[in-house]
N, C-alpha and C positions, 0 to 999 in steps of 0.2 A: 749186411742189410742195415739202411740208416733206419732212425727213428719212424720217419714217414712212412716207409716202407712198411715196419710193425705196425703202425695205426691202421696204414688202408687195408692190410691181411686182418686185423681183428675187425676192423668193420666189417669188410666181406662176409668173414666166415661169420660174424654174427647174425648178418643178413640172411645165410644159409640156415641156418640153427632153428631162426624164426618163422624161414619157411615149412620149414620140419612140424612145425607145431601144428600147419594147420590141418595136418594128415594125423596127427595124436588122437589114438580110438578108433581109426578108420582103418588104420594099415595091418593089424594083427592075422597071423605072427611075425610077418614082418617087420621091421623096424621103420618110425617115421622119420625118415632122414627129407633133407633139403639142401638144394644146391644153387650157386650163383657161380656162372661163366663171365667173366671179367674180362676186356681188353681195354687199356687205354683207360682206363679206369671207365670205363662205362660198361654197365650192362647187357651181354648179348643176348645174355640167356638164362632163363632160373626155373627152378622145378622141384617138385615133392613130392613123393613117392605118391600112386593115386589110390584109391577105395579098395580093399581086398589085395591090398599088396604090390601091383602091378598098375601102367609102366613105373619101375625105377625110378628115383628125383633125377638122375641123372640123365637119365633118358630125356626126360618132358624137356629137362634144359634146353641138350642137345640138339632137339626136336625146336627150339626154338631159335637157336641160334645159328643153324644149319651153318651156312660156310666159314661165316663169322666165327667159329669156335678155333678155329686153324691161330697156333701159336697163342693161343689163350690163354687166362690162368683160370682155373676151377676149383671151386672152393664145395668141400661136403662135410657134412657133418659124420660120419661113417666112409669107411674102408669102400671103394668100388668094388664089388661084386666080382666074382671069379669066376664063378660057377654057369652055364649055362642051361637055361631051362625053356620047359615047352611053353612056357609064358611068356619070354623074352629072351634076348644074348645078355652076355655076361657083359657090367658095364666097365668093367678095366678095358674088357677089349675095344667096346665103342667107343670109349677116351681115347684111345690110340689110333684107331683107325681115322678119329676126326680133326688128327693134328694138333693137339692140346700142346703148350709147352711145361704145363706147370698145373698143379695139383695139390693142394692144401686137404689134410683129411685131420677131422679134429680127433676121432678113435679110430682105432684098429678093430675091426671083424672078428666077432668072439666066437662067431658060426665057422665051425670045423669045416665047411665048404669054402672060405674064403681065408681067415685067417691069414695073415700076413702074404698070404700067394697075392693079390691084387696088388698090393704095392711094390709086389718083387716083379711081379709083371710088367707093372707101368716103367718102373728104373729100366727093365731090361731092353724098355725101348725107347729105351733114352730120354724116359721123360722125370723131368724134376721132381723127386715127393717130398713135402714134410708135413711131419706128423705132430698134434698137439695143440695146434692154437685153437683154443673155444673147448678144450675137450671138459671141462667141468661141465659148463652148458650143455655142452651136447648130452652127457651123462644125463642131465638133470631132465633133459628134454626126452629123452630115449632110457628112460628108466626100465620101464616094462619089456622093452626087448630085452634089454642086459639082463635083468633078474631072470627072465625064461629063459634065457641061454646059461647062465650063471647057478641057479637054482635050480631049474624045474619047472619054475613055476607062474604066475604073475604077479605083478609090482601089487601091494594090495596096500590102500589108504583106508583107514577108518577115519569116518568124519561123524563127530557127535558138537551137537546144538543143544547145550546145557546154561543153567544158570551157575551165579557166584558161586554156590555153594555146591555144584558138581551132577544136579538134578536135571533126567532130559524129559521129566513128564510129572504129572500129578500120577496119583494113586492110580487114578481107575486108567490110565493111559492117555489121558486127555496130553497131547507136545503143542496142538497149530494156535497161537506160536510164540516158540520161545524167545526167538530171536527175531531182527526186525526183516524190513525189505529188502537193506542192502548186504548182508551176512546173505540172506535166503539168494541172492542172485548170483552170489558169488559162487555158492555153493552149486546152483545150476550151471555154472562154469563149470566147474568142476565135475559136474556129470558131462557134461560135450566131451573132455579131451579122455573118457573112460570107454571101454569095450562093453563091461558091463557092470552091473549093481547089485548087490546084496540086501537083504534084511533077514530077518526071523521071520518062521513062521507066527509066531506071536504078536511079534510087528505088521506083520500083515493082516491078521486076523483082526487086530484092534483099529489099526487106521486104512486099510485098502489103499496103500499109497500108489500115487499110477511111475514115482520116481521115474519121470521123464524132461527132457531140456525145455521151461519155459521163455525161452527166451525169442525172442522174434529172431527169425532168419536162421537161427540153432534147432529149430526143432527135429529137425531130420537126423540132428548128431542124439538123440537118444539111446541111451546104455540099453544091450540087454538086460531084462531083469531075471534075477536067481533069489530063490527064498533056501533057507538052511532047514531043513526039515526032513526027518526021516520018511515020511509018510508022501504020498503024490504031489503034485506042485500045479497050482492052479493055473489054470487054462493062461495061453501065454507067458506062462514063467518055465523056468527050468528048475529044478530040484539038484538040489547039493546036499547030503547026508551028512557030511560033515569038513572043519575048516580042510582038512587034509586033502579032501578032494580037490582043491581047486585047481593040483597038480592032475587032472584030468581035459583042463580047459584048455585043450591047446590051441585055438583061437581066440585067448585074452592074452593081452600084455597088460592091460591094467585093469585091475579092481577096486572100485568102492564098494566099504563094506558100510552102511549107514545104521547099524543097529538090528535089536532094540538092547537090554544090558545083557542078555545071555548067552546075543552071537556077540556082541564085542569083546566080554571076556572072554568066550570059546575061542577066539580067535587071539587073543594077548596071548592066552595060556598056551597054544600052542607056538607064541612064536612065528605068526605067520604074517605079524603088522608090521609094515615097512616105512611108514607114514602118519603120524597121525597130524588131522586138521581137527583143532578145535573152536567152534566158535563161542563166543561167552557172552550174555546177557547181563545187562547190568538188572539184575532182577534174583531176590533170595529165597525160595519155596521152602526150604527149612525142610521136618520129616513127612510130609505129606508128599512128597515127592516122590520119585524112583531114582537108587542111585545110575549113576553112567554107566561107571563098572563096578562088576561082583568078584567074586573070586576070580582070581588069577593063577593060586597057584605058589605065589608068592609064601616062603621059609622065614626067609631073615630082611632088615629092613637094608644091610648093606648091597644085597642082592639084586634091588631096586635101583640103585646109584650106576651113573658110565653108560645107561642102557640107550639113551635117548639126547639128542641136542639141538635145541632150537634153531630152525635154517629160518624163518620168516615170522612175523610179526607186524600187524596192521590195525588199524583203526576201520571198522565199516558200517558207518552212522554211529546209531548207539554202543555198538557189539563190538567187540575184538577178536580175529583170526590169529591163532598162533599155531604156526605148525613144526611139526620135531617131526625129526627122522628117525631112523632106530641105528645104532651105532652096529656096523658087524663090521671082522677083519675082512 
């Protein structure tokens, strides 16, 4: 393979990757995967997995490139599908039946239903596989499925909106607002590509947040909301007793957890934050504030160190986004 040759596979597959995203929050438990059918270097066909899981990105491609797909290349962000169900066929086999020549997949299938069989599938009939290119992206993109196949569980982000000095409210709970317009928009981004949303019952209690996508044309991508409370959960929410439970959601791959300081710590202490977004206010409340986090849990201050590494950092207007990931083997 010359040089060209690896450019026009990482664009492809990047293109793929991107489409994946726009199904992020919609496709649980299934994975948001996206696909681009290439011949001649033009586009015949592209797709991403649709609302509720089904059809496959693979499908919607296929589905658009109808004959045009014969000696193709196909590029996915995940493994085709092995498995056959009363949803749909299994998509290794649609790739084969539709004459593909070639097949780029940036991961492998961590679902014991497919797992390495699609690719051994697609080779067995004669069709080209490799594996790998985009697969960071694709990770980064397809977080939440990997973590619930991998853990148990959902990808979980806390995102807290504090000042310099680590404070995300005055005393009495006054937060609107810490941070400016364009922190607060981004951050309704970030509720669009989530399943659903978190707070405290205390958080609730004090601000009635409707935590929904204000964004024109996003509105319809709004998270379910979940409050952390032992006790009932008001009309339209769902109740969660505790972080632990979230390993009961099996229709999230990704969770924002937005507060207020006793579900954030509850949730560091156990270990169950995968993500943090922070945004920061150039603005300093001193002790009249509330801190971000409270106990954690936290022994020794070495304990603290290795845990956490910064993937992104930004400027937005006044405020600055920094986000760290949580380091696991």
């Amino acid at each position: 393979m010359n040089s060209a040759d690896a450019s026009s596979d990482a664009r492809w597959m990047a293109a793929a990757i991107a489409l994946g995203e726009r199904g992020r929050g919609r496709t649980a438990p299934n994975p948001n995967v996206g696909c681009v059918i290439v011949k001649d270097d033009i586009v015949v066909g592209r797709g991403w997995t649709q609302p509720g899981g089904r059809p496959h990105a693979e499908a919607v491609a296929l589905a658009e490139a109808r004959g045009a797909a014969r000696d193709a290349a196909v590029y996915t962000g995940l493994e085709p599908c092995a498995h056959v169900s009363d949803r749909g066929p299994a998509c290794a086999d649609a790739l084969i039946s539709a004459g593909v020549a070639r097949v780029f997949v940036a991961l492998q299938d961590p679902d014991p239903r497919t797992a390495g069989e699609g690719i051994a599938r697609l080779r067995g009939a004669g069709i080209a596989v490799a594996i790998g290119e985009g697969a960071d992206e694709a990770a980064q993109s397809m977080a939440g499925f990997l973590c619930r196949q991998r853990l148990g569980r959902p990808f979980v982000t806390l995102k807290l909106a504090m000042s310099i000095d680590a404070r995300i409210a005055m005393a009495d709970g006054a937060s609107r607002w810490i941070t400016g317009e364009e922190a607060r928009r981004h951050a309704h981004v970030e509720r669009a590509r989530a399943d659903a949303i978190l707070v405290g019952r205390g958080t609730f209690d004090t601000d009635s947040p409707y935590l929904d996508v204000r964004i024109e044309g996003l509105e319809d991508r709004s998270p379910r909301r979940l409050t952390l409370t032992s006790g009932e959960a008001p009309p339209g929410w769902f109740a969660i007793a505790s972080p632990e439970a979230i390993r009961g959601l099996l229709d999230v791959n990704d969770l924002i957890v937005e507060g207020g300081t006793q579900t954030a710590s509850a949730f560091l202490a156990a270990d169950l934050i995968d993500r943090l977004c922070i945004y920061t206010a150039p603005i300093v409340i001193g002790s009249a504030g509330k801190a971000a986090i409270g106990d954690i849990g936290l022994d020794a201050l070495s304990d603290a160190h290795d845990r956490w590494r910064r993937f992104d950092s930004r400027v937005l207007g006044s405020d600055r986004l920094d986000v760290y990931e949580r380091v696991r083997e």
